[in-house]
C-alpha positions in Angstrom: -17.4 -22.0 8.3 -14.5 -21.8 7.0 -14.8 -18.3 5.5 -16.1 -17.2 9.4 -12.8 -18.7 10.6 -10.3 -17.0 8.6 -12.2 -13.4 9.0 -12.6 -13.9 12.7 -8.5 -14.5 12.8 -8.2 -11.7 10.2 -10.5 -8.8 12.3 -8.6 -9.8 15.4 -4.9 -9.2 14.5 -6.1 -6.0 12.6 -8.0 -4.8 15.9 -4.6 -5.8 17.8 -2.7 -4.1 15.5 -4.6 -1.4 13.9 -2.6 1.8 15.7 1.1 0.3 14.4 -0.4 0.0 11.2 -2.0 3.4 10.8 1.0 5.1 11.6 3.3 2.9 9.7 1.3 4.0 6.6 -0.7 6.6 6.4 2.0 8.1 4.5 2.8 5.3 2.4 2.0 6.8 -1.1 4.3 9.7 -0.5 6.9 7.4 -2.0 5.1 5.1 -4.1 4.0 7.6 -7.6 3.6 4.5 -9.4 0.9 4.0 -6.9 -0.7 7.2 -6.9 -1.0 7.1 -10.7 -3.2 4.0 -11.1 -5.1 5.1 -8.3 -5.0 8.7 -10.2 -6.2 6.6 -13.7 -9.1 4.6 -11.5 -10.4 8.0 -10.7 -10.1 9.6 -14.2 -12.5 6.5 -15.6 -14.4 5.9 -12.5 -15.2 10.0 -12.9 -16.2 9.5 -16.6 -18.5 6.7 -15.9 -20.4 8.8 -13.0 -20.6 11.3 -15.7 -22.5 9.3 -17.8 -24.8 7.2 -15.6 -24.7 9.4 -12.3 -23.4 6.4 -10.3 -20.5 8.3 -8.7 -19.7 6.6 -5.2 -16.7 4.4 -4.7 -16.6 1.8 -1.9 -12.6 1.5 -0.4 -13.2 -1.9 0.8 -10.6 -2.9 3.5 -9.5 0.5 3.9 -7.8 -0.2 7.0 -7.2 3.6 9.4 -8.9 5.6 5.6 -5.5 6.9 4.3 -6.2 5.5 0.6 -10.0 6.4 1.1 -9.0 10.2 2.5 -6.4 10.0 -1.4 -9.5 9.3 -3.4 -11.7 11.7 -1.9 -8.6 14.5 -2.5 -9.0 12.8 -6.4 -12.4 14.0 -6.3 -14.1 10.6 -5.8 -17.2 10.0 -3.6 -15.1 7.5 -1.9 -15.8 5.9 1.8 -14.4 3.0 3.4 -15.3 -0.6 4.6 -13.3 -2.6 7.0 -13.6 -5.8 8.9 -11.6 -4.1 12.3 -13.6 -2.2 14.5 -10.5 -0.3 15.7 -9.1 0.4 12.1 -12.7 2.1 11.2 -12.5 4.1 14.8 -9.1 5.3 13.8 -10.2 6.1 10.5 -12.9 8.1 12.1 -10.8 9.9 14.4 -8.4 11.2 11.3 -11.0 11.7 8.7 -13.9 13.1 10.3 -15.9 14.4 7.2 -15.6 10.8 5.4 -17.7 7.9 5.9 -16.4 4.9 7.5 -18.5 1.5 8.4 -17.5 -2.0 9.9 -18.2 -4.8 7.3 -17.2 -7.9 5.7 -16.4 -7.7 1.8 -18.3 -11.3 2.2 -21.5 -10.0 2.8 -21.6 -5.6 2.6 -24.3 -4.1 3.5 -23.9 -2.1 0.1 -27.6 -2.5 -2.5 -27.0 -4.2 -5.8 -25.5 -2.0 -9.0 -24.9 1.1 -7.5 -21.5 2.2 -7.1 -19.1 3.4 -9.7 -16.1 1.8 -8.3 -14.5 -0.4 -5.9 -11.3 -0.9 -4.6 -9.7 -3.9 -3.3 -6.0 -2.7 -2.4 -4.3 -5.4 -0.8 -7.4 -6.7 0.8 -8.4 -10.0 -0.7 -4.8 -11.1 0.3 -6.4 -13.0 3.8 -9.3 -14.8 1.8 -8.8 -18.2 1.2 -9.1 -19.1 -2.0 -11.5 -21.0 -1.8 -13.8 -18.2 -0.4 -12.8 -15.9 -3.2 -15.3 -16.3 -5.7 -17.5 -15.2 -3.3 -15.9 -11.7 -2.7 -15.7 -10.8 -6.7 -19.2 -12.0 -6.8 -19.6 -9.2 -4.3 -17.7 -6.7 -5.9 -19.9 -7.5 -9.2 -23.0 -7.2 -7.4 -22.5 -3.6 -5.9 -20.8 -2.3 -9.0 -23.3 -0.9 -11.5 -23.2 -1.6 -15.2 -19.9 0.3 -16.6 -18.2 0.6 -13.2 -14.5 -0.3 -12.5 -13.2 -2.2 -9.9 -9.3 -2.2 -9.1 -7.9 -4.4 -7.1 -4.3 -4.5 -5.8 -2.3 -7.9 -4.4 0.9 -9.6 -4.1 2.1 -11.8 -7.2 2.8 -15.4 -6.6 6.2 -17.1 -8.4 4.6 -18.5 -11.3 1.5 -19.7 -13.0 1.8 -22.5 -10.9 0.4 -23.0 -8.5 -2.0 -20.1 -8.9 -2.0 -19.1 -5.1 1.0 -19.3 -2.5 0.9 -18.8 1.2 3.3 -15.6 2.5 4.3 -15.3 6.1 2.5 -11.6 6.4 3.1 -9.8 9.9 -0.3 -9.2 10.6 -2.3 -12.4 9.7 -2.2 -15.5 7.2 -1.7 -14.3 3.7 -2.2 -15.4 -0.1 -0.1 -14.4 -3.5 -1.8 -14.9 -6.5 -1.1 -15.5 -10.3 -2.3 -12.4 -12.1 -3.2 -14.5 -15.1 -5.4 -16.7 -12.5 -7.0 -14.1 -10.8 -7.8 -12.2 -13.8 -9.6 -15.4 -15.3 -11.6 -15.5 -12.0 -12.6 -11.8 -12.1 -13.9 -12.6 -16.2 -15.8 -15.3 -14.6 -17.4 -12.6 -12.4 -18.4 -10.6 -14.8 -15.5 -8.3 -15.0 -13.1 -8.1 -17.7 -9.7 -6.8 -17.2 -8.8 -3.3 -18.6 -5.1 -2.8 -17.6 -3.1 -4.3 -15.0 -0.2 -2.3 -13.4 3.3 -4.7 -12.3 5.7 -3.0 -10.0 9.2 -5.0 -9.6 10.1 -5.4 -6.2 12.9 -2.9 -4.8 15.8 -2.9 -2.9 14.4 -1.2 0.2 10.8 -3.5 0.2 10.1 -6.0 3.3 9.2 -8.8 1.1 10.7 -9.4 -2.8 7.1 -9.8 -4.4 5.5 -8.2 -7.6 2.7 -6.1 -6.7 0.1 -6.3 -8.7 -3.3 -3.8 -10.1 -5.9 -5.1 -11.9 -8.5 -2.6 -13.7 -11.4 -4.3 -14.2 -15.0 -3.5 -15.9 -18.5 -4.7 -15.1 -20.3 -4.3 -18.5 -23.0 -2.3 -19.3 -26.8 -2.9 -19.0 -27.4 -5.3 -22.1 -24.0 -5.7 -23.3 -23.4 -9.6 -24.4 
């Protein structure tokens, strides 16, 4: 399958390259407070919704060696992370002992329906291809419950056409997207967009692409 295919190539170059990665950026929000601020909003709304329904956890899936998942859990969030890589989730282990970490595929998690109050995507749907995406924001919608957020952060594509372009990423075969596209194909999910974050490329980045947050919402229990 072709979605079997493209994980299998995607778990392998992270396993290969899992202890470059971790310490190339497990400080990487020290200089990114455009970053730290959506992630700090995410929290804020994910907080208020665990408030009102009790459904506090948030799943950080891809979280590579747990940096971003170790950030949420300093934001107060009952965060824990997912990843494909066996040797990125052994690493995240290692450094962030009292945090949960599992091996899974954002395909299939082992996560039951409707009961997290957030997920986060960050820069992790970038190797699906998109023909296997619908699958993985079905995903997301399924483990969300009614009211929770999802954010999900990406690489922009040039234009609204085509909605998806291949990127020569260092690790493994990569995807931009058109925010306008991929925030149509999270409504058809069942999550409507809330705010979306766009941060120019700089001078000093590897690669001259927008990033990209979406905020999205699953909607509550009996809402039309």
């Amino acid at each position: 399958m072709v979605e079997h295919d493209a994980l299998s190539v995607t778990r392998e170059a992270y396993d290969a390259a899992a202890l470059i990665y971790a310490q190339r950026f497990r400080d990487a929000l020290q200089d990114r407070p455009l970053d730290r601020a959506i992630l700090s909003a995410f929290a804020e709304v994910v907080g208020a919704g665990a408030s009102a329904s009790g459904n506090g956890q948030v799943a950080d899936l891809g979280c590579g060696p747990g940096h971003i998942t170790a950030y949420l859990d300093e934001l107060g969030l009952a965060a824990f992370g997912v990843d494909a890589s066996s040797a990125m989730i052994e690493l995240a282990r290692e450094a962030y002992p009292g945090l949960r970490f599992d091996v899974g595929s954002m395909a299939a998690l082992n996560i039951a329906d409707g009961v997290l109050g957030g997920v986060l995507s960050r820069w992790s749907i970038i190797h699906t291809p998109p023909q296997e995406l619908p699958l993985i924001l079905a995903e997301f919608h399924r483990v969300l419950a009614p009211g929770g957020h999802l954010l999900v952060g990406f690489s922009a594509s040039d234009g609204p056409v085509p909605p998806t372009q291949v990127f020569d990423h260092t690790v493994a075969p990569a995807y931009r997207w058109s925010p306008d596209h991929l925030a149509g194909m999270l409504r058809e999910a069942g999550l409507a967009e809330v705010a979306r974050m766009v941060r120019e490329p700089q001078p000093t980045d590897q690669r001259q692409f927008q990033e990209i947050h979406l905020l999205a919402r699953k909607a509550e229990a009996g809402a039309a």
